[in-house]
DSSP file (Angstrom, degrees, kcal/mol; ACC not computed):
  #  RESIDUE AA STRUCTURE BP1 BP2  ACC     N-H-->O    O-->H-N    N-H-->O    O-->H-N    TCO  KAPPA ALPHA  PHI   PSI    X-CA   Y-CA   Z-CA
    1    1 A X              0   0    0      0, 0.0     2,-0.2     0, 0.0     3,-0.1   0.000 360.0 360.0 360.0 149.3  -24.1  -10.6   25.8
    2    2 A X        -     0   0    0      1,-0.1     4,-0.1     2,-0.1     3,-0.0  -0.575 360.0-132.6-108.5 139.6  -20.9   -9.6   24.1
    3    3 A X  S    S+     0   0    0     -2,-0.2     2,-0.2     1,-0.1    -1,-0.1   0.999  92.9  31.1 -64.0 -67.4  -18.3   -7.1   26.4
    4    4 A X  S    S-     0   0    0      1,-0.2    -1,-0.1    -3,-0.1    -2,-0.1  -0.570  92.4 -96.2-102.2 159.0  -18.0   -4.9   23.1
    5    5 A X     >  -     0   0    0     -2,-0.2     4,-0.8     1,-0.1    -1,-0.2  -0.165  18.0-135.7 -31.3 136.0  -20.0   -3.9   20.1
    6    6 A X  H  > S+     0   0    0      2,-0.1     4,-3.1     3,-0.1     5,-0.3   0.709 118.5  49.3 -47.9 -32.5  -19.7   -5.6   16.8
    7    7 A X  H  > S+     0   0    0      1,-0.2     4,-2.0     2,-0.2    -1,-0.1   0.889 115.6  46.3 -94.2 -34.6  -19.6   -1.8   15.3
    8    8 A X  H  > S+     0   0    0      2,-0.2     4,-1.8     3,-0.1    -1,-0.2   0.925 110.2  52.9 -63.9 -35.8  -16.6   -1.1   18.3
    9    9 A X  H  X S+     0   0    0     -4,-0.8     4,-0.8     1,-0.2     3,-0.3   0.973 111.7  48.2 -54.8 -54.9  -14.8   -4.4   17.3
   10   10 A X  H >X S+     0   0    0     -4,-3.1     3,-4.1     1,-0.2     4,-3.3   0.973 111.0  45.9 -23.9 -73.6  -14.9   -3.0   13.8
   11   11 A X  H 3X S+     0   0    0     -4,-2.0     4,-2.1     1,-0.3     5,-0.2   0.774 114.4  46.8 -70.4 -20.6  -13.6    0.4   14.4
   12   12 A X  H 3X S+     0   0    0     -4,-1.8     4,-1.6    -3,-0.3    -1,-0.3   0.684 112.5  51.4 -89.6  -1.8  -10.6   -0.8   16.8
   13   13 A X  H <X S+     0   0    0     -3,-4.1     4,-1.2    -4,-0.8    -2,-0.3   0.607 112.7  48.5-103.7 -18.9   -9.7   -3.5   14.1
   14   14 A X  H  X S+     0   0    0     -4,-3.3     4,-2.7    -5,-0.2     3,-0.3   0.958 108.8  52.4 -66.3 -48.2   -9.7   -0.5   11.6
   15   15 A X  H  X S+     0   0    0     -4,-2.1     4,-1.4    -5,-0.3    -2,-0.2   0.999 114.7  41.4 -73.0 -53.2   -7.7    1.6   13.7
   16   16 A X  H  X S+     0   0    0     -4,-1.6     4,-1.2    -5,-0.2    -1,-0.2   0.823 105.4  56.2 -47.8 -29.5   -5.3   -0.9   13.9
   17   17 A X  H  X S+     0   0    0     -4,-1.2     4,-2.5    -3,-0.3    -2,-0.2   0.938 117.2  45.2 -71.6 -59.9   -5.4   -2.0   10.3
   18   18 A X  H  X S+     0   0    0     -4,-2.7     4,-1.4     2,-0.3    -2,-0.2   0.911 110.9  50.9 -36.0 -59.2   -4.4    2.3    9.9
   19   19 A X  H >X S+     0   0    0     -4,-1.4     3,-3.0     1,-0.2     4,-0.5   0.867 112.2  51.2 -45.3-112.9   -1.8    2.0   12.7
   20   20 A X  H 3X S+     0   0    0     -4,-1.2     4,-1.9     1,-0.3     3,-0.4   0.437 110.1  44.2  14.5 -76.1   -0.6   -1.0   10.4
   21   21 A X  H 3X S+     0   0    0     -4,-2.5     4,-1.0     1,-0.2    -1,-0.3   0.740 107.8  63.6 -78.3 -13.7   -0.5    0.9    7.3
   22   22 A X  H <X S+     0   0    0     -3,-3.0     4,-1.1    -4,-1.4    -1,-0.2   0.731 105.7  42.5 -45.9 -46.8    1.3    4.0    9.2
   23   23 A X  H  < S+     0   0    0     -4,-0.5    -2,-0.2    -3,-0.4     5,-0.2   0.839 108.9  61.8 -92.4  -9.0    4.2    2.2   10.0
   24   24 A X  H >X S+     0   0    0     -4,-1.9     4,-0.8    -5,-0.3     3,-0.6   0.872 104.7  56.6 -22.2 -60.7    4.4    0.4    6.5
   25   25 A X  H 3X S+     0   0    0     -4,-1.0     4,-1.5     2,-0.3     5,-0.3   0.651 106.5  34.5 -73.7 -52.0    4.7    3.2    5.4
   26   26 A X  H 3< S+     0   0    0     -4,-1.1    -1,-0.3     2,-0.2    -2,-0.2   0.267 113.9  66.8-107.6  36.3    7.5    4.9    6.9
   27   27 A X  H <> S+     0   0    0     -3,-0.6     4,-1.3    -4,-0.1    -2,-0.3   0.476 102.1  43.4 -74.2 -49.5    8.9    1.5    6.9
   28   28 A X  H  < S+     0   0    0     -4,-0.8     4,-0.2     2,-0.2    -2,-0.2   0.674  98.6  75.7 -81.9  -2.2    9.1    1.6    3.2
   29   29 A X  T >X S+     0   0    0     -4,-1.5     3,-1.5     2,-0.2     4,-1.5   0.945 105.6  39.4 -65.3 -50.9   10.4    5.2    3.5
   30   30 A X  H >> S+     0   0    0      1,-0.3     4,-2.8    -5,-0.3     3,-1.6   0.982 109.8  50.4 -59.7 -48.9   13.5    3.6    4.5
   31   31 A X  H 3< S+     0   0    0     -4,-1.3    -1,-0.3     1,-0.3     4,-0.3   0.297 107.9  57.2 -92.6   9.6   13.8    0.9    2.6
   32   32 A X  H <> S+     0   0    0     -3,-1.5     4,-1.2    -4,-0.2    -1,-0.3   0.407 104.2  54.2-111.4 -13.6   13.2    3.2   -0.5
   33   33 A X  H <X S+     0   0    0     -3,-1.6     4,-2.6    -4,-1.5     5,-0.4   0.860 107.5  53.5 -87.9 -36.5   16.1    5.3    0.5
   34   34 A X  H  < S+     0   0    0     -4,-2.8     4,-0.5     1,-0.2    -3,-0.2   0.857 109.9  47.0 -68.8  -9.9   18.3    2.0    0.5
   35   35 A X  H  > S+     0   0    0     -5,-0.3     4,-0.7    -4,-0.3     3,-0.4   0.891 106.0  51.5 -88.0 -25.7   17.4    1.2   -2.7
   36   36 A X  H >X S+     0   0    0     -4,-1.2     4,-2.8    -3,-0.4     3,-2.0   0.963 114.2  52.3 -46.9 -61.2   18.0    4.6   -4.2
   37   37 A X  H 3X S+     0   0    0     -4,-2.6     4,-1.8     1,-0.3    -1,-0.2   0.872 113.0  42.4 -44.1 -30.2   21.4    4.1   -2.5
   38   38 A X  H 34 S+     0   0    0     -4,-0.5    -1,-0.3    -3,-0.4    -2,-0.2   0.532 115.5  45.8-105.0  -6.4   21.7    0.8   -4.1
   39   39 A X  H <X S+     0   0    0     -3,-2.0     4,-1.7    -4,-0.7    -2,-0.2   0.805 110.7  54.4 -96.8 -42.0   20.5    1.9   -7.7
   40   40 A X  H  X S+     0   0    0     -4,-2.8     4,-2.3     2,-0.2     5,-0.2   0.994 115.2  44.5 -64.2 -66.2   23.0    5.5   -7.5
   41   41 A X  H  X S+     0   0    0     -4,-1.8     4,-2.4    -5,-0.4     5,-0.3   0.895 113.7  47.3 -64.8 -23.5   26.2    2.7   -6.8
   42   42 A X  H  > S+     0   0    0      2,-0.2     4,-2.6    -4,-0.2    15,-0.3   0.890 111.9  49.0 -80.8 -27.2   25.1    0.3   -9.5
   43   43 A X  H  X S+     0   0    0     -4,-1.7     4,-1.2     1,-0.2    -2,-0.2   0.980 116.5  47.4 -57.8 -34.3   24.7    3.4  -12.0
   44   44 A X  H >X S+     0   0    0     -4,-2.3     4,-2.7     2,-0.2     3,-0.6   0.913 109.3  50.4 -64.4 -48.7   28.2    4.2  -10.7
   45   45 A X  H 3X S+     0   0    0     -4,-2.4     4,-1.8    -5,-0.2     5,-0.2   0.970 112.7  48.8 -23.2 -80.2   29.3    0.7  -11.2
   46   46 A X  H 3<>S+     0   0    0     -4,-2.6     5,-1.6    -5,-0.3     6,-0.4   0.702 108.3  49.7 -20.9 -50.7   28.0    0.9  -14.5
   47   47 A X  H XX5S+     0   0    0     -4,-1.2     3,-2.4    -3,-0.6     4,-0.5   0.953 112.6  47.9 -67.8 -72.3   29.6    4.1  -15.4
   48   48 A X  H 3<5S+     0   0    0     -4,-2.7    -2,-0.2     1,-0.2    -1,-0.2   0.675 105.3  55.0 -55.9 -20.2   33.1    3.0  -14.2
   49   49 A X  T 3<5S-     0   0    0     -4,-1.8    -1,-0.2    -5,-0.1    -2,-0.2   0.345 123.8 -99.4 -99.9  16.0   33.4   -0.4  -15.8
   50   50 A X  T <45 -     0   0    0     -3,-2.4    -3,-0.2    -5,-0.2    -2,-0.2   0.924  68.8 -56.5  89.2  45.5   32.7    1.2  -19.1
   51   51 A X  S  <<S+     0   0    0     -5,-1.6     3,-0.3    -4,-0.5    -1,-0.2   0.708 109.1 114.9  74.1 -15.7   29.2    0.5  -19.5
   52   52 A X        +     0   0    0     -6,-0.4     2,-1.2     1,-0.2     3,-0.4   0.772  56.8  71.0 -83.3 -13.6   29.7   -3.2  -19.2
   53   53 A X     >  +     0   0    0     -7,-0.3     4,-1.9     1,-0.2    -7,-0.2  -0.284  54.9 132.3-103.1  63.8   27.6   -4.0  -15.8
   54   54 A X  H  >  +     0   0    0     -2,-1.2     4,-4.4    -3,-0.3     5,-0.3   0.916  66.2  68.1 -62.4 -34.1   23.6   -3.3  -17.2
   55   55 A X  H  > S+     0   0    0     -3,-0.4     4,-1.5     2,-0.2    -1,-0.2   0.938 110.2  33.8 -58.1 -49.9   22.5   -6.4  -15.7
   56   56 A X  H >> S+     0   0    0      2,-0.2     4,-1.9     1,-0.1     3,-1.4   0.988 113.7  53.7 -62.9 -66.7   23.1   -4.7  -12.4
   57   57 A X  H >X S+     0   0    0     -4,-1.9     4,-1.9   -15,-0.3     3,-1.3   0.918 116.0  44.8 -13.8 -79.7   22.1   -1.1  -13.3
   58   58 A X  H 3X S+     0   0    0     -4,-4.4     4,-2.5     1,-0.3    -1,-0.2   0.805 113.1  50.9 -55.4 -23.7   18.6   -2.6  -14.6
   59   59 A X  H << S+     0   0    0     -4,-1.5     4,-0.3    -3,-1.4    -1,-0.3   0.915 110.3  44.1 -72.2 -37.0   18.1   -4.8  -11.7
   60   60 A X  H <X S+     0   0    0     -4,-1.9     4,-2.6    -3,-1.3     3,-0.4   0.824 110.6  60.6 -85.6 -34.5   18.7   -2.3   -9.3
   61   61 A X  H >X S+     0   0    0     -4,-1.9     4,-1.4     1,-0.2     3,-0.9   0.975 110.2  44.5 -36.3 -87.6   16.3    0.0  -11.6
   62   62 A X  H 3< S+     0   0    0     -4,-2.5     4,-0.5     1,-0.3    -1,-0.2   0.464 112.6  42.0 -69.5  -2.8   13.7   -2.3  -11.1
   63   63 A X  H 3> S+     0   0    0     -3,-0.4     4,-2.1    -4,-0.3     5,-0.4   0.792 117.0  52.6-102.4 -28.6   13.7   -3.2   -7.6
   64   64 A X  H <X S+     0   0    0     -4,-2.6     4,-3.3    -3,-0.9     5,-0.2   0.986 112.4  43.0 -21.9 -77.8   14.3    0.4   -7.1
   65   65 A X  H  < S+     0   0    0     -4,-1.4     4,-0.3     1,-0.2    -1,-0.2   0.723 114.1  55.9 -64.6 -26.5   11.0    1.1   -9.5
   66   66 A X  H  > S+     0   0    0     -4,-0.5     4,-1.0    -5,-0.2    -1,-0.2   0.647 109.8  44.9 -89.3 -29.7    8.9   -2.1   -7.4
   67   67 A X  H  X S+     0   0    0     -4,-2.1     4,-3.9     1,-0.1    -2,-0.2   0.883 110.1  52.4 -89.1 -45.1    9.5   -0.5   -4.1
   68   68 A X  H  X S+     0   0    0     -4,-3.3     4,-1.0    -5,-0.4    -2,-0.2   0.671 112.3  47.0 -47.8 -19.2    8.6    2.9   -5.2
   69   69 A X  H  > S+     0   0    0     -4,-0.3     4,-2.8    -5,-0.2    -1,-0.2   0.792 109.6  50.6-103.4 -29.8    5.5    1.7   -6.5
   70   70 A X  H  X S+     0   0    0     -4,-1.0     4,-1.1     2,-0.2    -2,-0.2   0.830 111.4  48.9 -61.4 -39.0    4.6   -0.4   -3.5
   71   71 A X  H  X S+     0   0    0     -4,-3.9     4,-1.1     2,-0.2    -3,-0.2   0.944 110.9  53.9 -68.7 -74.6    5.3    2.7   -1.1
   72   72 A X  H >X S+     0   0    0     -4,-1.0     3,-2.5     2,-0.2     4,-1.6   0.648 109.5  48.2 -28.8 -65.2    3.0    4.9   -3.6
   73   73 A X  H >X S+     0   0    0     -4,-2.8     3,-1.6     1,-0.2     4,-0.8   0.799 104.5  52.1 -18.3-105.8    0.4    2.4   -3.2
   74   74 A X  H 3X S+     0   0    0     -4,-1.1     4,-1.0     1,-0.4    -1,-0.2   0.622 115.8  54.5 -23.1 -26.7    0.3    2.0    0.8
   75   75 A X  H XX S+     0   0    0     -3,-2.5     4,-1.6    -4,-1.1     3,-1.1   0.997 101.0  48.3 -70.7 -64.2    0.0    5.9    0.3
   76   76 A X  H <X S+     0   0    0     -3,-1.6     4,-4.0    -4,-1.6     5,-0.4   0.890 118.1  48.8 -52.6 -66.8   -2.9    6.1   -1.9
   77   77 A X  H 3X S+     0   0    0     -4,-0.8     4,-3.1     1,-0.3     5,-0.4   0.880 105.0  54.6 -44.6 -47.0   -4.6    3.6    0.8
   78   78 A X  H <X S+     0   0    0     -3,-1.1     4,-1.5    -4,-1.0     3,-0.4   0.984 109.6  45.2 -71.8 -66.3   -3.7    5.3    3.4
   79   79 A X  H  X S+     0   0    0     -4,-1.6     4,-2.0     1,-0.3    -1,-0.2   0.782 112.6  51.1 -38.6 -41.0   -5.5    8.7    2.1
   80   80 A X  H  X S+     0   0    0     -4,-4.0     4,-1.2     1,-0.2    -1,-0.3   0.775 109.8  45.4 -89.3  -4.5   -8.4    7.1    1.0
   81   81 A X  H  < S+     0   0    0     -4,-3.1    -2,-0.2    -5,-0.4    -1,-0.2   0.769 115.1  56.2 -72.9 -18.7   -8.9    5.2    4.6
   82   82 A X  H >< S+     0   0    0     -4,-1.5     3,-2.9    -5,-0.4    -3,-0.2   0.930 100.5  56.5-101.2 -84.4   -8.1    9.0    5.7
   83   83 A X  H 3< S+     0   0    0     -4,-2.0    -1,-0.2    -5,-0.2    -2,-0.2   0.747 104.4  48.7 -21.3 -60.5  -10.9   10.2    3.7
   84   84 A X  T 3< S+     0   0    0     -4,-1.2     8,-4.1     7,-0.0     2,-0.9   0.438  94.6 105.7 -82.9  -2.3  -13.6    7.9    5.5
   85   85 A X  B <   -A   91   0A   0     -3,-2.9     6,-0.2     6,-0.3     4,-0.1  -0.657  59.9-148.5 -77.1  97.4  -12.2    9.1    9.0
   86   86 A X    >   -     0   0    0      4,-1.7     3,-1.0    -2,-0.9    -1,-0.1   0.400  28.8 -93.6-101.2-106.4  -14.0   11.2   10.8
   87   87 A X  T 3  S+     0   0    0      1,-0.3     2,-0.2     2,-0.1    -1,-0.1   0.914 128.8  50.6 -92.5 -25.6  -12.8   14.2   13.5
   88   88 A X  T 3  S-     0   0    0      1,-0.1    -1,-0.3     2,-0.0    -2,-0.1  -0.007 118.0-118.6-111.6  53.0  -13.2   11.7   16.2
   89   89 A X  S <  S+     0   0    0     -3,-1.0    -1,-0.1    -2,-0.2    -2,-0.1   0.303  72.3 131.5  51.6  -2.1  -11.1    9.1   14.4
   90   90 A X        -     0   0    0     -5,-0.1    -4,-1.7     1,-0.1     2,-0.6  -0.178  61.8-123.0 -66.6 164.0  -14.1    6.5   14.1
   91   91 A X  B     -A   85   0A   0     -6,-0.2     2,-0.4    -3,-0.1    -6,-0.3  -0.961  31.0-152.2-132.1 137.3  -14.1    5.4   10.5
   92   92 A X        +     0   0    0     -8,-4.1     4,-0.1    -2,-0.6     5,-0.0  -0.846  59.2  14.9-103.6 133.8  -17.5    5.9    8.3
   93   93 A X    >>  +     0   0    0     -2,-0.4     3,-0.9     1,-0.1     4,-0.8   0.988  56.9 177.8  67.7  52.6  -19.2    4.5    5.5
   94   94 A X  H 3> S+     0   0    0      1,-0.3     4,-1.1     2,-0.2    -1,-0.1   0.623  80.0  53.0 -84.1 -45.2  -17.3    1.4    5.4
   95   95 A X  H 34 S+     0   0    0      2,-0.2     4,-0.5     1,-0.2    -1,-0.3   0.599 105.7  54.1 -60.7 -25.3  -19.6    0.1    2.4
   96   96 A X  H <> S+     0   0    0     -3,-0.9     4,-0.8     2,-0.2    -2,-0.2   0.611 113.3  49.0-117.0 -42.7  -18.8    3.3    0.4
   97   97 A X  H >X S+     0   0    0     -4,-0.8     3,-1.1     1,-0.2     4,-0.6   0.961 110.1  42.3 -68.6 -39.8  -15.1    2.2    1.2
   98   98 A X  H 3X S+     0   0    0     -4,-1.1     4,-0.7     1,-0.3    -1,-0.2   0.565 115.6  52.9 -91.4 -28.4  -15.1   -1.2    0.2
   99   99 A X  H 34 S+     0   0    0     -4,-0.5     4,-0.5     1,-0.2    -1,-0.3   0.558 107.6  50.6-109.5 -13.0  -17.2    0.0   -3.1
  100  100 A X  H <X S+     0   0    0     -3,-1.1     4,-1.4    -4,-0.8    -2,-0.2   0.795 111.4  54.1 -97.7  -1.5  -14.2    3.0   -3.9
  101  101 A X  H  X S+     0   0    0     -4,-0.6     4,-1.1     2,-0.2    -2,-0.2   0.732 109.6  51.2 -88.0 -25.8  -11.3   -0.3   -3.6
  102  102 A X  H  X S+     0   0    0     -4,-0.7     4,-1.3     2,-0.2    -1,-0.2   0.620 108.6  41.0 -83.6 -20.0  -13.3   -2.0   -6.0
  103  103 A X  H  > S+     0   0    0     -4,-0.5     4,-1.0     2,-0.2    -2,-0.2   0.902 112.7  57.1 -93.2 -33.3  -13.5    0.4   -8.4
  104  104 A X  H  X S+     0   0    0     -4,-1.4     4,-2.6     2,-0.3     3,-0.5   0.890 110.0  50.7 -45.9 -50.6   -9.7    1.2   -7.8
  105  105 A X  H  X S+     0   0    0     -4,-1.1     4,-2.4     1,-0.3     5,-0.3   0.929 107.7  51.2 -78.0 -42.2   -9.2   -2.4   -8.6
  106  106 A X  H  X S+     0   0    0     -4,-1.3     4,-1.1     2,-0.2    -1,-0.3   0.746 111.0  43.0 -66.3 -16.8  -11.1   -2.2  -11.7
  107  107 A X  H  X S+     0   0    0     -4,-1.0     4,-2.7    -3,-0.5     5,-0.3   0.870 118.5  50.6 -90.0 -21.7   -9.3    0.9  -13.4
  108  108 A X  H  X>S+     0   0    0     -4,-2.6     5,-2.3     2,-0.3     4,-0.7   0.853 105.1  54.1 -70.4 -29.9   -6.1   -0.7  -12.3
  109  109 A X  H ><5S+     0   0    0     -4,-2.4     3,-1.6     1,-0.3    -1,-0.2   0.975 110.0  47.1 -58.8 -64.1   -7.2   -4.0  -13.8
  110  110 A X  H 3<5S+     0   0    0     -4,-1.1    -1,-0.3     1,-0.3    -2,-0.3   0.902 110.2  51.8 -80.8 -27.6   -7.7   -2.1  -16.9
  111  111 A X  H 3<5S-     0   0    0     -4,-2.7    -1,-0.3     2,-0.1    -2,-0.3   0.635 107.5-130.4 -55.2 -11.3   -4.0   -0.2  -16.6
  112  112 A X  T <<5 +     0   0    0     -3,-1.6     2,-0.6    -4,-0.7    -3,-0.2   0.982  60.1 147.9  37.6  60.7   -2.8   -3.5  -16.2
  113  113 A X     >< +     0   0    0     -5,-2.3     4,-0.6     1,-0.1    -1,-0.2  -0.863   9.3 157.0-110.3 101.6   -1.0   -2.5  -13.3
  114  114 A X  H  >  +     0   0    0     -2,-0.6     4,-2.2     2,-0.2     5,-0.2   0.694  68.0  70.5 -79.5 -17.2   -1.2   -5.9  -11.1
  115  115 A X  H  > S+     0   0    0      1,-0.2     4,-1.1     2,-0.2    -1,-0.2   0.847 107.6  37.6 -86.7 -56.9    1.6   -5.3   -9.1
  116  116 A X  H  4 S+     0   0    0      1,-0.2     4,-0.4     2,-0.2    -1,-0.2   0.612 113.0  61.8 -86.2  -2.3   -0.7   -2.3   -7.4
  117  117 A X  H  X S+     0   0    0     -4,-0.6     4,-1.1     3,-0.2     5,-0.4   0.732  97.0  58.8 -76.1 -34.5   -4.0   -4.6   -7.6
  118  118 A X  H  X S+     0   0    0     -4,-2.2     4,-0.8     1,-0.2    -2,-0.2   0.937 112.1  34.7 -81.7 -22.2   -2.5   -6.9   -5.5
  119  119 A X  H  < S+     0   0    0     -4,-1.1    -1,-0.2    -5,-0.2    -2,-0.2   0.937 119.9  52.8 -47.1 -46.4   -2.0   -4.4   -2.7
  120  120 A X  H >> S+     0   0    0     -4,-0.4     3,-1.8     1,-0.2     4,-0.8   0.922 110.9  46.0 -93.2 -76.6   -5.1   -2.9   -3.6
  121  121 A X  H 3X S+     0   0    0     -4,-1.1     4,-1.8     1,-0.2     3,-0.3   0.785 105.1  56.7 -27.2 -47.1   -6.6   -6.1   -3.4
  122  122 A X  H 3< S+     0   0    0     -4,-0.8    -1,-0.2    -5,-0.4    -2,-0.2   0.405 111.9  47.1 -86.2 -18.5   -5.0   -7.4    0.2
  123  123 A X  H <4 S+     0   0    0     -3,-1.8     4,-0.3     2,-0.1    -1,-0.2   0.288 114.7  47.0-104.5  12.4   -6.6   -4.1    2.0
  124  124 A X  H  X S+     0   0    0     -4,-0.8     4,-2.9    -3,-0.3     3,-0.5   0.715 116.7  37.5-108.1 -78.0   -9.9   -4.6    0.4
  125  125 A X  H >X>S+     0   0    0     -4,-1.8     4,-2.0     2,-0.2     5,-0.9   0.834 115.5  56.9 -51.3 -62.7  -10.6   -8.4    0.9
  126  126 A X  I 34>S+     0   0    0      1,-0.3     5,-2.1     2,-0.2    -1,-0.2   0.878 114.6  37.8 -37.6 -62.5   -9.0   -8.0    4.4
  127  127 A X  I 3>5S+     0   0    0     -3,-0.5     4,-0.5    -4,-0.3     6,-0.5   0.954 116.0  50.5 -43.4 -54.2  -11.7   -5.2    5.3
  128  128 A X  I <<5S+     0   0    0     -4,-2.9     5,-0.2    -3,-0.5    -2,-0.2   0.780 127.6  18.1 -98.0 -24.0  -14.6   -6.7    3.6
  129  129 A X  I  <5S+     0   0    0     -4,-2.0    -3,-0.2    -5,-0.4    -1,-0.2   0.764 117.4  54.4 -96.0 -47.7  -14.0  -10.2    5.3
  130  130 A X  I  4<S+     0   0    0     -5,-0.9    -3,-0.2    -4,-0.2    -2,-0.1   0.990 115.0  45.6 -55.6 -60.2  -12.2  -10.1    8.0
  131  131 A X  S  <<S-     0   0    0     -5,-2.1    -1,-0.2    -4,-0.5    -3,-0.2   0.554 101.8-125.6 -60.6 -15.5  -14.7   -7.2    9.4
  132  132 A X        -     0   0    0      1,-0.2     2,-0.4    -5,-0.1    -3,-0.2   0.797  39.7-175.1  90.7  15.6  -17.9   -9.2    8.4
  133  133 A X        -     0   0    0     -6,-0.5    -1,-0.2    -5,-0.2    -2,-0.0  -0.453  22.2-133.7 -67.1 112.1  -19.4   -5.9    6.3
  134  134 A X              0   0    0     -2,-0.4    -1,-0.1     1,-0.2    -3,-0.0  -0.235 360.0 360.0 -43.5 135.7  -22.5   -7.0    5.2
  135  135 A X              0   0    0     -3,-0.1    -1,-0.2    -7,-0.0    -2,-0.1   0.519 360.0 360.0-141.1 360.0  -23.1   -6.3    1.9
């Protein structure tokens, strides 16, 4: 006979998998202000050498724009796992979840944004296998 529940094991490997995406999150809150930092001094860069350093400017644009899109993400997740939470923090409808990440992956699929499918992607399979959800 098992010391816990399958259905407890779930729900403390959810809360942790939430815990998890809570500090991502304001992990990438930092790291999005040091790239802002690091995007404002290449614009400056830019600015001062006459226009000549783009290569930087754009690089820094785009790691700028790749971390910003990665924090959004890890938000979005985080709200709809928030959504399936109820008062007494136990997480519900776990099929219902797994079924709105799939459809997430499919409009993203068609935005061709891959960048946020593979996020999207890496909390869904993680859930839906790792937790054992019948489906």
């Amino acid at each position: 006979m098992p010391l816990i529940s399958k259905q407890r094991e779930v729900q403390i490997h959810l809360s942790s998998m939430y815990d998890n995406l809570q500090t991502s999150i304001e992990k990438m809150k930092k790291e999005l202000k040091t790239h802002r930092s690091e995007y404002e001094d290449a614009c400056h860069l830019h600015i001062k050498s006459g226009f000549q350093m783009e290569k930087l400017w754009l690089r820094a644009d785009q790691n700028y724009q790749n971390k910003f899109r990665e924090f959004e993400t890890h938000c979005f997740l985080l709200d709809i796992l928030t959504d399936y939470r109820d008062e007494e923090g136990n997480f519900i409808h776990l099929e219902e979840f797994i079924l709105t990440l799939e459809t997430l992956l499919q409009q993203f699929v068609r935005q061709e944004a891959y960048e946020t499918c593979a996020v999207i992607k890496k909390w869904h399979d993680h859930v839906s296998s790792n937790l054992f959800i019948n489906r």
